[in-house]
N, CA, C and O atoms as a GROMACS GRO file, in nm:
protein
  224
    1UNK      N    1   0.140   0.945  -1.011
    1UNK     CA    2   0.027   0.933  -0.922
    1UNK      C    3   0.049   0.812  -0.830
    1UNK      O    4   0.036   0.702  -0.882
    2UNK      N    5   0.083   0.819  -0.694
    2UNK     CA    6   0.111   0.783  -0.580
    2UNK      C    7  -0.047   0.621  -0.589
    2UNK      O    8  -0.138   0.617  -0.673
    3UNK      N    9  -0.027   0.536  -0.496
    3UNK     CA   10  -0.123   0.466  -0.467
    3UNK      C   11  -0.149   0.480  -0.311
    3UNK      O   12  -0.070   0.493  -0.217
    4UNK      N   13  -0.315   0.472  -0.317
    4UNK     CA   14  -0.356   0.511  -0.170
    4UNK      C   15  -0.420   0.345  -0.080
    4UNK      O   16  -0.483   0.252  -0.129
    5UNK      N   17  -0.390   0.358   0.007
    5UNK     CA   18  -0.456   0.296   0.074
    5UNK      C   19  -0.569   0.329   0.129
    5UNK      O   20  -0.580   0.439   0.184
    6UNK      N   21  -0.705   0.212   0.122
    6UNK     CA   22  -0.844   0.268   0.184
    6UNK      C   23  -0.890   0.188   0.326
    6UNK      O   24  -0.874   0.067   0.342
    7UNK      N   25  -0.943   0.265   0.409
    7UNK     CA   26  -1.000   0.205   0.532
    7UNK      C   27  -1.030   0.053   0.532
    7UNK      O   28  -1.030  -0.004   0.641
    8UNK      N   29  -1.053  -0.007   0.433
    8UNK     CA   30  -1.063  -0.130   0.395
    8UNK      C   31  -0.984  -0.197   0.449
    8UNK      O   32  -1.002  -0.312   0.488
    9UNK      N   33  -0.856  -0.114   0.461
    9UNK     CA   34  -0.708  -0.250   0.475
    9UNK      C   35  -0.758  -0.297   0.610
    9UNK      O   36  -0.856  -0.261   0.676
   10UNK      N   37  -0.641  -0.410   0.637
   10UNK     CA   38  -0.694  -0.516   0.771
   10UNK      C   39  -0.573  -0.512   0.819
   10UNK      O   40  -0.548  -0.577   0.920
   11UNK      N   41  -0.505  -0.460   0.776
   11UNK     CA   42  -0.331  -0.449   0.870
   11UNK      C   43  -0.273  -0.579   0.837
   11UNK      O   44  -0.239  -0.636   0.940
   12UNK      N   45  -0.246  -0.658   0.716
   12UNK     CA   46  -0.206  -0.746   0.719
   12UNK      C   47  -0.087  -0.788   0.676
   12UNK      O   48  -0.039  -0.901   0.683
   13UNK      N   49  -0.019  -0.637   0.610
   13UNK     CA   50   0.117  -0.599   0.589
   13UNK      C   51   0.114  -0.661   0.453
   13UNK      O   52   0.216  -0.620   0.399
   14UNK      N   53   0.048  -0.739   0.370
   14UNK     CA   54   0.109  -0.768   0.255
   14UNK      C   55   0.118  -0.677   0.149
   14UNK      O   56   0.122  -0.702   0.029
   15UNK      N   57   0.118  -0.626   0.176
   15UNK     CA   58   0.192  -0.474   0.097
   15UNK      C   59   0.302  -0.417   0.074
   15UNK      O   60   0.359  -0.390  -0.032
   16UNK      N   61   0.339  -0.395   0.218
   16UNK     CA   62   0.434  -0.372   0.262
   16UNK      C   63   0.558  -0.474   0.219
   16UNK      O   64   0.648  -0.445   0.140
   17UNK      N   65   0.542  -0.594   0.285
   17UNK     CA   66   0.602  -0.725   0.192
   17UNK      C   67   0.642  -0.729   0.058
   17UNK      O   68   0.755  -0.767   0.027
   18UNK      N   69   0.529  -0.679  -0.054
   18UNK     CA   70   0.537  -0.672  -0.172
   18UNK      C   71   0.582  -0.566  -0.249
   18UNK      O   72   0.599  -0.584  -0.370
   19UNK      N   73   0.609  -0.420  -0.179
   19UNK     CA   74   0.685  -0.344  -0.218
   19UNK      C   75   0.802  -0.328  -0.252
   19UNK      O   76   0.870  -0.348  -0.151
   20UNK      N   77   0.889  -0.294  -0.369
   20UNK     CA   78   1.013  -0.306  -0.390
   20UNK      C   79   1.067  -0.197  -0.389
   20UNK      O   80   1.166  -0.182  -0.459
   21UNK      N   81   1.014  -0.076  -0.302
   21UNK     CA   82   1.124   0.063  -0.294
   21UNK      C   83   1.065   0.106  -0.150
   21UNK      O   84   1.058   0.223  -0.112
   22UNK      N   85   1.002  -0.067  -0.038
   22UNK     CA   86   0.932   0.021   0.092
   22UNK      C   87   0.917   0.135   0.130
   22UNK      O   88   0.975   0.196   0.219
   23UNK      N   89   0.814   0.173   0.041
   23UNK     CA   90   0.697   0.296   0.040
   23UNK      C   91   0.574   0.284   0.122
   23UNK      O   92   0.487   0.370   0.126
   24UNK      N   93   0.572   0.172   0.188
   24UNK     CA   94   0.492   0.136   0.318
   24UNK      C   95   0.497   0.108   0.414
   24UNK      O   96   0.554   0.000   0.427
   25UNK      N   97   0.456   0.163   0.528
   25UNK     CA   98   0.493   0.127   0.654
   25UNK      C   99   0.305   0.160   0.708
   25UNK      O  100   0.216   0.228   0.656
   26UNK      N  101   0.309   0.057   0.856
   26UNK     CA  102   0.213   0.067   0.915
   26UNK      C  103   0.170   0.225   1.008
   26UNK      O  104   0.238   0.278   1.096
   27UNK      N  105   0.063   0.263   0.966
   27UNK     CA  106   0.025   0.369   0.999
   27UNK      C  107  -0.137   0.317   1.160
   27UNK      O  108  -0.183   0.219   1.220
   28UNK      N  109  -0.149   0.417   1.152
   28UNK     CA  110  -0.237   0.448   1.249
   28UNK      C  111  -0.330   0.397   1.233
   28UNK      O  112  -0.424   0.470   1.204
   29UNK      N  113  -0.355   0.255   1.242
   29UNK     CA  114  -0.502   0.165   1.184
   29UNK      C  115  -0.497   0.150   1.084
   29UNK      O  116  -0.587   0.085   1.031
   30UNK      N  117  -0.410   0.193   1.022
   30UNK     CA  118  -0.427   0.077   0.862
   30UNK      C  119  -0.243   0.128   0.820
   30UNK      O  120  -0.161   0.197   0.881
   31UNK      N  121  -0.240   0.050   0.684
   31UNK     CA  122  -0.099   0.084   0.643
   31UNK      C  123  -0.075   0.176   0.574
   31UNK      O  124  -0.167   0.178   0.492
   32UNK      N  125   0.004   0.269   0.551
   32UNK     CA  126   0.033   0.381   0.464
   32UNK      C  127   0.124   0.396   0.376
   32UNK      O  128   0.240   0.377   0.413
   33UNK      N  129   0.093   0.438   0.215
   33UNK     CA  130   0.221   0.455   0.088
   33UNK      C  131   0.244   0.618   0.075
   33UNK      O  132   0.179   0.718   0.046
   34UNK      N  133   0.415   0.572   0.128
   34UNK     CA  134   0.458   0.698   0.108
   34UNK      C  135   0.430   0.755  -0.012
   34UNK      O  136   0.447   0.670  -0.099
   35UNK      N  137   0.389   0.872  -0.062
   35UNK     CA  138   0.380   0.903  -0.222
   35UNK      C  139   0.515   0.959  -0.248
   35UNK      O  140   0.554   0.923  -0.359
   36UNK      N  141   0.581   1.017  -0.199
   36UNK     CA  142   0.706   1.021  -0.243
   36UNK      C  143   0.784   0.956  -0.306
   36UNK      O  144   0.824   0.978  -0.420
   37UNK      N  145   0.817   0.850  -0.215
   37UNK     CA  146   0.862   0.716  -0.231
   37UNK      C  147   0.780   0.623  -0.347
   37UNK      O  148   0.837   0.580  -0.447
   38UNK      N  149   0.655   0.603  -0.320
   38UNK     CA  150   0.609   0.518  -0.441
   38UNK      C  151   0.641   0.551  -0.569
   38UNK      O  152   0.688   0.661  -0.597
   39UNK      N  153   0.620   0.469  -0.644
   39UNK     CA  154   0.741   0.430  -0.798
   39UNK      C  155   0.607   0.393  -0.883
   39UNK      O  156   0.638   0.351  -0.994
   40UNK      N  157   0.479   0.397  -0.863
   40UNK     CA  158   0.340   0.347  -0.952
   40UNK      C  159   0.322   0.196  -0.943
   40UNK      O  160   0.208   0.154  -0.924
   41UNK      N  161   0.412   0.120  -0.954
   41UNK     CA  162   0.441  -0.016  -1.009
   41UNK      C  163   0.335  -0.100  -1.003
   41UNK      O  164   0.314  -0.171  -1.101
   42UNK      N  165   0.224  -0.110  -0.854
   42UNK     CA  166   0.130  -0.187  -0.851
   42UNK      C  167   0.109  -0.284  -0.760
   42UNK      O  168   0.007  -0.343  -0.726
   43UNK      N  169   0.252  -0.294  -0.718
   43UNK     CA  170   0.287  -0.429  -0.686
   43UNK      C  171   0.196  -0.421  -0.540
   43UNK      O  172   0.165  -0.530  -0.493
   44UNK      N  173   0.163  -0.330  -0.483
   44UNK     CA  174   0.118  -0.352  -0.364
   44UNK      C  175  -0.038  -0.399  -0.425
   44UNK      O  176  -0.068  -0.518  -0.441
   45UNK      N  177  -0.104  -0.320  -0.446
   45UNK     CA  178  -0.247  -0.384  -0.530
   45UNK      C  179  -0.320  -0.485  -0.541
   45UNK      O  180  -0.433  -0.520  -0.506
   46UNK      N  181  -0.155  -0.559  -0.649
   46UNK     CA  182  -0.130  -0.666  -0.651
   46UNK      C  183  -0.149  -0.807  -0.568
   46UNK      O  184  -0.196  -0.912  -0.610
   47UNK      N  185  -0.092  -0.772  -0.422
   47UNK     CA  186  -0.105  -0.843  -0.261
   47UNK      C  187  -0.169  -0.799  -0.195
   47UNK      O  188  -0.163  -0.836  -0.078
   48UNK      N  189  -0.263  -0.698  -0.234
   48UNK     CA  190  -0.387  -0.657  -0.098
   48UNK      C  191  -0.472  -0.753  -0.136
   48UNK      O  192  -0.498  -0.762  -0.256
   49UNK      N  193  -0.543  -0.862  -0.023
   49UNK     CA  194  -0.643  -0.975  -0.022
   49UNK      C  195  -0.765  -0.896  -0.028
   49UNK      O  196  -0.845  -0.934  -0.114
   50UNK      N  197  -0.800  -0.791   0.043
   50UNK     CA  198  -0.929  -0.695   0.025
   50UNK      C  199  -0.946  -0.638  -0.069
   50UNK      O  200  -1.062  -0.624  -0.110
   51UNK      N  201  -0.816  -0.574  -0.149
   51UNK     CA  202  -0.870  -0.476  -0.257
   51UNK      C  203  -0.869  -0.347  -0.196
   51UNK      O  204  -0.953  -0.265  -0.233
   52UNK      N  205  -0.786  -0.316  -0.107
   52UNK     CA  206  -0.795  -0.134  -0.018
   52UNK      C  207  -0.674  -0.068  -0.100
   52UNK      O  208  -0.653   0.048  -0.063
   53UNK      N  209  -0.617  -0.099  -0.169
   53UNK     CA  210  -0.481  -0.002  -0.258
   53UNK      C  211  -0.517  -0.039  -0.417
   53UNK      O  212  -0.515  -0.140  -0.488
   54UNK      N  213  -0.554   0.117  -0.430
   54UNK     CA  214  -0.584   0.153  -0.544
   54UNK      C  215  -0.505   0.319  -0.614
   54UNK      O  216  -0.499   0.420  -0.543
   55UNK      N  217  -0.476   0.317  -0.692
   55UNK     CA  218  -0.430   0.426  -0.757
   55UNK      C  219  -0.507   0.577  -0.748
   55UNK      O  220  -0.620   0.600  -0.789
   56UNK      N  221  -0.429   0.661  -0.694
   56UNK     CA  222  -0.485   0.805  -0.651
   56UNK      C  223  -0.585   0.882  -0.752
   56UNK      O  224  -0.630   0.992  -0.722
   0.00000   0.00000   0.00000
């Protein structure tokens, strides 16, 4: 189960940063996890300051 990002995010990339198989890239007003690509791990979660990536 992939982790989603919610409207919440602020575009501040620390996610993206904190990913270790970059499964994120900036999307269309906010940032987006590939689910493919994502591995569960957390780590983005982890570095969101808002709290917008949470588990699907």
């Amino acid at each position: 189960m992939a982790y989603v990002i919610s409207d919440a995010c602020i575009s501040c990339g620390a996610c993206a940063e904190g990913c270790p198989v970059e499964a994120i890239a900036e999307g269309d007003g906010k940032y987006e996890i590939n689910a493919d690509t994502c591995i569960d791990c957390g780590a983005c979660a982890d570095t969101c300051p808002v709290g917008a990536i949470a588990a699907e």
